[in-house]
N, C-alpha and C positions, 0 to 999 in steps of 0.2 A: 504494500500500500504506500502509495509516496504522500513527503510530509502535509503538504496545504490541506490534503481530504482528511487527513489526522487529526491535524489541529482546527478544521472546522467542526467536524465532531466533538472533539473537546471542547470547543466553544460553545456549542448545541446545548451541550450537559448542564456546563455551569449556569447556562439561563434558564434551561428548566430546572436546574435546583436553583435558583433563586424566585421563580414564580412562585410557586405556594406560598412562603413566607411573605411578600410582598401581597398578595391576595389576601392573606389572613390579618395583617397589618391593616390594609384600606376596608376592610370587612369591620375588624374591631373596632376604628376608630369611626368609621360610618354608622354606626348602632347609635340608635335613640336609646335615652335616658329609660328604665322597664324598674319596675318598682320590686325593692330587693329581697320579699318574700316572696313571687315569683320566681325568681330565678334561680333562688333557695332552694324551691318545691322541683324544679329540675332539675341540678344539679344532685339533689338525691339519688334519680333513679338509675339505678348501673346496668340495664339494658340499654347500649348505645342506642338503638336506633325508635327507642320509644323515648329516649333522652330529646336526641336531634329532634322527635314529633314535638314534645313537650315546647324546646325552643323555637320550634317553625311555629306554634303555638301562639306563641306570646304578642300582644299588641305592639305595633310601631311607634304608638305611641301613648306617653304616660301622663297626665297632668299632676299627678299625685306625687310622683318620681322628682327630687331634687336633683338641679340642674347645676353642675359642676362648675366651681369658682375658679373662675382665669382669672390670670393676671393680664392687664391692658397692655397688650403690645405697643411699643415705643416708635415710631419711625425713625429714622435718621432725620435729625435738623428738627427734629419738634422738642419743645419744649417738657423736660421734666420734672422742672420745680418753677415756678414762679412765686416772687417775694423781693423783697429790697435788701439792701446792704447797711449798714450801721451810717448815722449822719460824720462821723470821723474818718470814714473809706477812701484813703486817696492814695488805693493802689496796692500792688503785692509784690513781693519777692519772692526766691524758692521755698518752697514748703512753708511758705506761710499758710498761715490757718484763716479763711475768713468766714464770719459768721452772719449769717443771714437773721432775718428778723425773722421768719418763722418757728427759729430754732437749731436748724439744722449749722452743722459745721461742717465745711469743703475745703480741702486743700490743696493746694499748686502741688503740681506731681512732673510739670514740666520744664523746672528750672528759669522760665521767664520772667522780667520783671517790668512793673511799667508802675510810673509814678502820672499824680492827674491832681487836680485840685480838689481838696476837702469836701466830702454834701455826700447825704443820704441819695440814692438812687436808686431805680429797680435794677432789679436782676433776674436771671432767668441760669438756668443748670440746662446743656444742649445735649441730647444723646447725638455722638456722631459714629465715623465709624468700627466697629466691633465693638459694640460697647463703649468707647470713651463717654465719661462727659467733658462738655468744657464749660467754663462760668462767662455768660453774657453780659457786661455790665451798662445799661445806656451813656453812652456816651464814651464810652473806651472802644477805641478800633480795635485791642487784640481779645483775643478769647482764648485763654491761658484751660489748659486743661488741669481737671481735678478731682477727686475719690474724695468721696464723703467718708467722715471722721467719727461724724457727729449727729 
């Protein structure tokens, strides 16, 4: 058998064994919320295929059934804190701490520094990208990036 018709075959293989799992991934995660005595009372029965009946069984959908708590996906360049900075804010250096009026504490993580004139301003914490954040402050052009402390 010469190589190319070998290694298409082997290639053949590996995507059929990757299909099931990928099926049963978009399968699980495509299921509506089913209220969890239910799925109790089948999960009991150890005859497979009056198990499967029990599940083809079950209603699409549940009003009673609690609906699983996400977290709000972030976009990049949206804002994830809005709030102001302290009326003495005139600027940061590396690892400096600054602390918002909401409460929260953010720190320079990227060694920059920029000095500005004194006064409370807003601010804003940016997701950018992989995860950074960086602190937005009105009126300052750089946007120093930073890890919340606090």
């Amino acid at each position: 058998m010469n190589q190319p018709v070998l290694k298409l075959r082997n290639l053949h293989r590996r995507r059929e064994a990757l299909v099931g799992p990928a099926l049963l991934l978009i399968c699980v995660t495509a299921v509506p919320a089913i209220a969890q005595d239910s799925l109790e009372s089948c999960r009991r029965i150890s005859d497979i295929m009056a198990r499967v009946a029990c599940y083809d069984a079950l209603p699409t959908t549940s009003a009673s059934a609690p609906q699983p708590v996400t977290r709000p996906e972030v976009a990049r360049g949206e804002a994830v804190v809005e709030s102001a900075v302290a009326r003495d804010f005139s600027g940061w250096g590396p690892n400096e701490r600054i602390a918002l009026e909401n409460g929260q504490v953010w720190q320079i993580v990227d060694g920059s520094t920029y000095a500005t004139s004194p006064g409370k301003r807003k601010a804003a914490i940016r997701r950018g990208v992989l995860g950074a954040d960086f602190l937005d402050v009105d009126g300052v052009a750089l946007s120093p990036r930073v890890r919340r402390v606090k």
